[in-house]
C-alpha positions in Angstrom: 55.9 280.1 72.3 53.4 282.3 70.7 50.6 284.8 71.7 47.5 284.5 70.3 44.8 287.6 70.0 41.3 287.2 70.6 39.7 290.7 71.1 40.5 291.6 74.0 43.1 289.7 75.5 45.8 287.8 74.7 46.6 283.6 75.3 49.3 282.2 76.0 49.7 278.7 74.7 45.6 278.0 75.6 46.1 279.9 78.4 45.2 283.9 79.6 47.8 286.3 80.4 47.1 286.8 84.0 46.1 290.6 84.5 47.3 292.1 87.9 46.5 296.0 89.3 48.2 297.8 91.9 46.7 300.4 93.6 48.9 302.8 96.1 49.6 305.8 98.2 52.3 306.9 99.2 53.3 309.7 101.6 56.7 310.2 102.5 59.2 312.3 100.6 60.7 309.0 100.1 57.7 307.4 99.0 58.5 304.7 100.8 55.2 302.2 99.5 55.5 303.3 96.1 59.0 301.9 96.0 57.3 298.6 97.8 55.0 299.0 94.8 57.4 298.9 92.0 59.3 296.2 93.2 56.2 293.6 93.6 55.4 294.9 89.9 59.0 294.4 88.6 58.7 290.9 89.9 55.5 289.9 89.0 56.5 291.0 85.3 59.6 288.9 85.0 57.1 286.4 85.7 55.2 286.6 82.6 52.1 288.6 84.4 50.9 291.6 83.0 50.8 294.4 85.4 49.1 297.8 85.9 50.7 300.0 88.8 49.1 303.2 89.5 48.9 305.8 92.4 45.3 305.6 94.4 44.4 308.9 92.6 45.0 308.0 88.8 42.9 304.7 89.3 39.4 304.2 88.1 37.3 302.1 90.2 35.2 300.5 86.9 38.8 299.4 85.8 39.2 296.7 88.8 37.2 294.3 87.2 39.0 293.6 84.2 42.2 292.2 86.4 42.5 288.9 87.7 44.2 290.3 91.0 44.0 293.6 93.0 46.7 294.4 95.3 46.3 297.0 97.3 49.2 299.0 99.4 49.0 301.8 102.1 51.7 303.2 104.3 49.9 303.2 107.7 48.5 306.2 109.3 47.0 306.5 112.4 46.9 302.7 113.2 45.1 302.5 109.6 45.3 302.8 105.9 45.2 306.4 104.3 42.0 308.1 104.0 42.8 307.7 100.3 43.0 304.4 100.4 40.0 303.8 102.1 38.0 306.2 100.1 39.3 304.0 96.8 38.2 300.6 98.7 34.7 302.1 99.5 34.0 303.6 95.8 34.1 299.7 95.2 31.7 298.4 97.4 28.8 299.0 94.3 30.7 296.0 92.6 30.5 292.0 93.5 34.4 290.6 93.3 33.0 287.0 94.0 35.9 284.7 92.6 38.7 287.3 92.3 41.8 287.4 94.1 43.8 290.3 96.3 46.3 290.7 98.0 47.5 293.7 100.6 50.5 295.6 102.3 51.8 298.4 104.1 54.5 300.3 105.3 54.8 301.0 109.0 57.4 302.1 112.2 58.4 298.8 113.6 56.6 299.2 116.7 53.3 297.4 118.6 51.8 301.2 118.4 52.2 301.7 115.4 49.3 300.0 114.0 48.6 298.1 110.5 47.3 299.0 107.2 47.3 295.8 105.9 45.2 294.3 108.4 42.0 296.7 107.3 42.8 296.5 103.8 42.6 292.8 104.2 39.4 293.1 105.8 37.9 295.2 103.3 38.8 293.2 100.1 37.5 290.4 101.9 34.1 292.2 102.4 34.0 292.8 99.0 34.2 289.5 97.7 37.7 288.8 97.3 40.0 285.9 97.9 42.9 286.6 100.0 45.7 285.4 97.7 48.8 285.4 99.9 49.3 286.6 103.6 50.3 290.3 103.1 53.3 292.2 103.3 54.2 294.3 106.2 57.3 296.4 105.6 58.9 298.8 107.7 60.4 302.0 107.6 62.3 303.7 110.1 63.5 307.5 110.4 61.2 310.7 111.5 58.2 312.1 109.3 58.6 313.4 106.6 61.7 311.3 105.9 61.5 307.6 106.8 63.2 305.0 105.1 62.8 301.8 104.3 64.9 299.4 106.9 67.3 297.2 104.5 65.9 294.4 103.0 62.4 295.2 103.0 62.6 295.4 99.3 63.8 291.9 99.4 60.6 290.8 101.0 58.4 292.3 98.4 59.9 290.7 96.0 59.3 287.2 97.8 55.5 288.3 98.4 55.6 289.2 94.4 57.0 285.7 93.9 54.7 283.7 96.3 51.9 286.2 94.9 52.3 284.9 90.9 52.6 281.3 92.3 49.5 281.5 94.1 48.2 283.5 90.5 48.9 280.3 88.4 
């Protein structure tokens, strides 16, 4: 198989390279959601998708447009997604994402007080224009602040959402 240039992006047999960014935080001295992160770009790599994965801070909002999918991940904070986060989703609100797809997750305490991330960050993507790709990823963590840790397997069901993610990408 063979890669063919053409300015500014590269096909595959006829067909795009499918362009994915990932934007996080990450607060725990474990950093917990980065880890959550890297695995859902790990996988979607060995699928053939090009990834970008990049702390909330290092991102530039004009950038989003040039990927085909935005996923977006927050460990939850008072029943919500970081201030950071939300600050990053807002600076796009000047942009129209009709026809683009997202996806979402968080990290969280396994508990019915703990609140979700994912849910506002889901609603806010979809405000913005964008199509829900797959149903997002809630993983836990368990352990006191500032050190919680990810409850086993929870890497395991990133990579599944990274899977069902590049399936739903094709």
């Amino acid at each position: 198989m063979g890669f063919i240039y053409s300015g500014s992006e590269f096909t595959h047999v006829g067909r795009c390279v499918l362009k994915v960014l990932i934007v996080y935080d990450s607060v725990s001295v474990n950093k917990n959601t980065e880890k959550v992160a890297e695995t859902i770009r790990d996988t979607l790599m060995a699928k053939g998708i090009e990834v970008q994965s990049s702390y909330v801070e290092d991102v530039d909002a004009s950038t989003v447009k040039g990927y085909d999918c935005l996923v977006v991940g927050s460990p939850t904070h008072g029943w919500m997604e970081t201030p950071l986060i939300k600050k990053f989703l807002d600076s796009l609100r000047t942009e129209s994402f009709a026809g683009k797809k997202a996806a979402a997750f968080d990290t969280r305490i396994k508990s019915r007080l703990s609140g979700s991330a994912l849910d506002g960050i889901e609603k806010r993507l979809k405000q913005l224009g964008f199509k829900i790709a797959v149903q997002g990823l809630a993983t836990y963590v368990e352990g006191k602040e500032p050190n919680p840790v990810l409850v086993d397997g929870e890497l395991d069901k990133a990579k599944k959402f990274a899977e069902d993610l590049a399936k739903a990408l094709h």
